[in-house]
N, C-alpha and C positions, 0 to 999 in steps of 0.2 A: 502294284504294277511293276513291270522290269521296263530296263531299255536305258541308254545313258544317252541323252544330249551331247552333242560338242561344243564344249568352248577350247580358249585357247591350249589347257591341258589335259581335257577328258577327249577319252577314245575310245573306241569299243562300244558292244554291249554284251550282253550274260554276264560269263564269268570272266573278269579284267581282272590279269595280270601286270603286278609292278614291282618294280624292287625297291624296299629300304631299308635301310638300317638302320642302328639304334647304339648310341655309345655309351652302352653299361655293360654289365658284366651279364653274364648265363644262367640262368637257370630252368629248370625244370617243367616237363606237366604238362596235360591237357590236353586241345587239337593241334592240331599244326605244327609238330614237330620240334625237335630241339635246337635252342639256340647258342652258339659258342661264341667265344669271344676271341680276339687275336691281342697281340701284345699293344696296336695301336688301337685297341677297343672295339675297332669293326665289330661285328656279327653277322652270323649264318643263322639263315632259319627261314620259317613262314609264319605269317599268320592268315586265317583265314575269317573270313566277312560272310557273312549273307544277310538278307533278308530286304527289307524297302527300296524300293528300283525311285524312287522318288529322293532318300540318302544316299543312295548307291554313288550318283556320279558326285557328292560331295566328297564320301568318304575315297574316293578314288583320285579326286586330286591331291585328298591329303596323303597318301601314299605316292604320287607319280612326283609330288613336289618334294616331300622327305628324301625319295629316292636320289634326288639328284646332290643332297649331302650326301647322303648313306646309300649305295647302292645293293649290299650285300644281304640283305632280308626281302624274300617276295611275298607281297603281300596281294592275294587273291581276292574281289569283291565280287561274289555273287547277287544276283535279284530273283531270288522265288516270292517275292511280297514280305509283307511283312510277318504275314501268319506264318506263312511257309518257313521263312527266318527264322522264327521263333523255337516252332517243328524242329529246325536240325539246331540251331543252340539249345533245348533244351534236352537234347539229345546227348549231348555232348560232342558234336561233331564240328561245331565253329568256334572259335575265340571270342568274336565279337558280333554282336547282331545290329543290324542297322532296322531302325524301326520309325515310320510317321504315324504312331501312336503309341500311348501306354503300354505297355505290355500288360496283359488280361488274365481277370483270374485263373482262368482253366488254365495259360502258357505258365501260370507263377508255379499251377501243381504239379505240372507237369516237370518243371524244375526241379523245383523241391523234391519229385521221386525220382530223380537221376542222383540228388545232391548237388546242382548245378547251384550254385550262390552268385550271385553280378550285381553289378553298379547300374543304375540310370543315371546319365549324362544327355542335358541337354545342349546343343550342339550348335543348333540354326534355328533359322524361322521362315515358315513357307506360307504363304497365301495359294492357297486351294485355287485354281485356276480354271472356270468356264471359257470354253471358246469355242468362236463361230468360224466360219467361212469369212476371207479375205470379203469377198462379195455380199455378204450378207449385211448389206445398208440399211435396211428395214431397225436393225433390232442393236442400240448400243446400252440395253441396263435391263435386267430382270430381276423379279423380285422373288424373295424366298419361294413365296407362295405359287409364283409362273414354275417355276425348278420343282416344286412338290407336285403340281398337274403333271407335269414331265414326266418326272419320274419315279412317283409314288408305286405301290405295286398295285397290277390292274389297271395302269395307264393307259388306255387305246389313243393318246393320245398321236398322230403321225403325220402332222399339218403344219406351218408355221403359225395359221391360222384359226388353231385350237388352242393356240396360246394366247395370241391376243388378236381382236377382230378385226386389228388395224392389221395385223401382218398380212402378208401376200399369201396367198395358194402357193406354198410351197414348201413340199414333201421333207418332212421331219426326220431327218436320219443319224442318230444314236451313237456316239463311242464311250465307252470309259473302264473304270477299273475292273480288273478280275473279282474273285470273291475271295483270293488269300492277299488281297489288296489293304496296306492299310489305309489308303487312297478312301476306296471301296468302302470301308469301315466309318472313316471321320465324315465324306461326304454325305449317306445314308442318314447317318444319327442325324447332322446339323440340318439336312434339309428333310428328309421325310420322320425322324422324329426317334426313331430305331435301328440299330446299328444293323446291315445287314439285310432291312427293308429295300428294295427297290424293286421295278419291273425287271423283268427274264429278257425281253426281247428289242435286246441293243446287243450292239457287238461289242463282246466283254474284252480284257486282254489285259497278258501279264506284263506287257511292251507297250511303254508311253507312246514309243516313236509311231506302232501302228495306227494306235490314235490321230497323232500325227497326220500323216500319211491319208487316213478315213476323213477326219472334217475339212483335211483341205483340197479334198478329191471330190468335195461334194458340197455343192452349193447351199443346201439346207443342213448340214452337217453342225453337229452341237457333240462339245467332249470337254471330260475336266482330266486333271490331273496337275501336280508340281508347277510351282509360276517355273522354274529353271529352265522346261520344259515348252513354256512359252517365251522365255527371253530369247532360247535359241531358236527359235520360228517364230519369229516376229514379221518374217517376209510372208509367211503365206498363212498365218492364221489373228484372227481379232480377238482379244481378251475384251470381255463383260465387266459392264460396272455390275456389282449386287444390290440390291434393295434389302437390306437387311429387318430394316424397320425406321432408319434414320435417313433413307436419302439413297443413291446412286453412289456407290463409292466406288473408285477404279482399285483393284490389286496392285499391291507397288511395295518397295521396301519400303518408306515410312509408313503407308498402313496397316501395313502388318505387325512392325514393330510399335504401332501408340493403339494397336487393337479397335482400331477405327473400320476396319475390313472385316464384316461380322457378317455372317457367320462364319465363312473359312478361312480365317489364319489359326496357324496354327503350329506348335513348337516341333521342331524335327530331334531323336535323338537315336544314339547309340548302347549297348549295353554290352561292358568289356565281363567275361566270365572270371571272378575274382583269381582260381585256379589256373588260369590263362596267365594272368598276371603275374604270375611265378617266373616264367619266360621272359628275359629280361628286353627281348625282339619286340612283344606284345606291349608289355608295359611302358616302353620306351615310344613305341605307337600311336599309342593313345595320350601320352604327354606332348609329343610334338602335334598331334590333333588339338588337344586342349588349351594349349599355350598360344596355337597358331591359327584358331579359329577364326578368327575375324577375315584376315588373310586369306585363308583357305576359301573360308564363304564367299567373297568378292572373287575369287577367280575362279571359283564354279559355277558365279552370278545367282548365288545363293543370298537372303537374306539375313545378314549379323543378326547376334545377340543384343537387345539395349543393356545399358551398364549394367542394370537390376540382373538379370539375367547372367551376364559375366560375372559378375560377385558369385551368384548362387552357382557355376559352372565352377570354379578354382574351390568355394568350397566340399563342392562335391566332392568333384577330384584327390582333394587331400586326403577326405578321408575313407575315399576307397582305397588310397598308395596304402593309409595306416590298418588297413584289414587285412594286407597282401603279408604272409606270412616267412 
């Protein structure tokens, strides 16, 4: 899905421009340009981003806040989904991909015959986000199995009341992710069983905000996508507890981080192209992301990493620096 929310330092949406810069030295390679260095360390250059419109406005704070050390590097984030992301990182036309899922077999081949080599870094943590209409009193928890009538594929389902026989006569109207969504991907599997399963006849979109914009313009209106995306409309749309199997649980930072929020929490990350890394603009990037994650996630109203998680993130990171040639 595309589209960036606002909080205090996200702006835009598509393709956001920011500047920052990075205090190491130059070098060479890959997409986005060359980066130089000045006698006080500054640097010139780009780096460029695509892919997960649900990372997007994380990885954009981390650049709009770098920027305000380092001004002298602009760094571009794209949202074609996460497939789409993958598509031009594996191409070799992005530095970095932003992804709310694994990267997949066919994206790894498709790497592998560019020669494209990268790091997985996990970065945040999302709760997968149901929400109703402001108005919709009727309905505060549904359960896996209400979400799989939904939106199973061959769902004629278009009633409030084909859900459950307590709800009201009230016309069932559809938003959620595109199909180069990793949104679209994670949702599918966890609730219909198969990634990529669901009904056709909703109104799909590669832009959270339209989402947005559809369930709370409509009084029976149901859409998921990034909790981020509901923290910042929290005025005009209701977030779902899930029935997972254990109970009613609400989405929230702590349930996502002790995995009490089941089936949709779920780990956000990034994927720096090793050869990128050459660029010392790039690499430099991705460390003040790395180091400043926690940070970053709270001021994109994004969910931290638990300790577990930071451990296994710095040791990642080190030893993609030590592959970087």
């Amino acid at each position: 899905m595309n589209g960036t929310p606002g909080s205090g330092k996200i702006v835009g949406v598509a393709a956001l421009t920011f500047a920052a810069a990075l205090a190491l030295s130059a070098c060479g390679g890959g997409a986005g340009g060359t980066g130089s260095s000045s006698g006080s360390g500054d640097l010139s250059g780009t780096v460029t981003v695509d892919g997960s419109s649900t990372v997007a406005p994380l990885t954009t704070a981390a650049a709009e806040i770098f920027a305000e050390e380092q001004p002298k590097v602009r760094v571009t984030v794209g949202t074609s989904g996460t497939g789409g992301g993958f598509e031009k990182f594996c191409a070799g036309e992005t530095d970095i991909s932003d992804a709310s899922r694994p990267i997949e077999n066919e994206e790894k081949s498709a790497c592998e015959a560019k020669g494209i080599t990268y790091g997985q870094l996990t970065v945040a943590n999302d709760a997968l986000t149901v929400v109703v209409n402001k108005d919709a009193d009727w309905v505060d928890c549904l359960t896996v199995a209400q979400l799989k009538k939904i939106w199973e594929p061959g769902s004629k389902v278009n009633n409030w009341n084909q859900v459950d026989s307590s709800f009201p006569s009230e016309p069932l109207k559809l938003f959620g992710a595109g199909t180069d969504s990793g949104t679209f991907d994670y949702f599918t599997e966890k609730i219909n069983g198969k990634e990529g399963a669901s009904r056709t006849d909703y109104s799909p979109t590669e832009d959270d905000n339209v989402t947005v914009q559809g369930v709370a313009g409509s009084k029976g209106g149901l859409g998921y996508f990034g909790y981020s995306y509901f923290e910042e409309n929290t005025d005009k749309l209701k977030a779902l507890k899930i029935d997972g199997g254990a109970g009613c649980v609400a989405p929230s930072v702590q349930t996502a981080q002790d995995g009490t929020y089941k089936p949709l929490s779920r780990p956000l990350f990034i994927y720096p192209n090793v050869e990128s890394l050459d660029k010392a603009q790039v690499l430099g990037f991705v460390e003040y992301y790395v180091d400043n994650n926690e940070s970053i996630a709270k001021d994109a109203r994004f969910i931290p990493l638990n300790s577990e998680q930071e451990t296994v993130l710095t040791s990642s990171f080190d030893k993609l620096k030590a592959s970087v040639k």
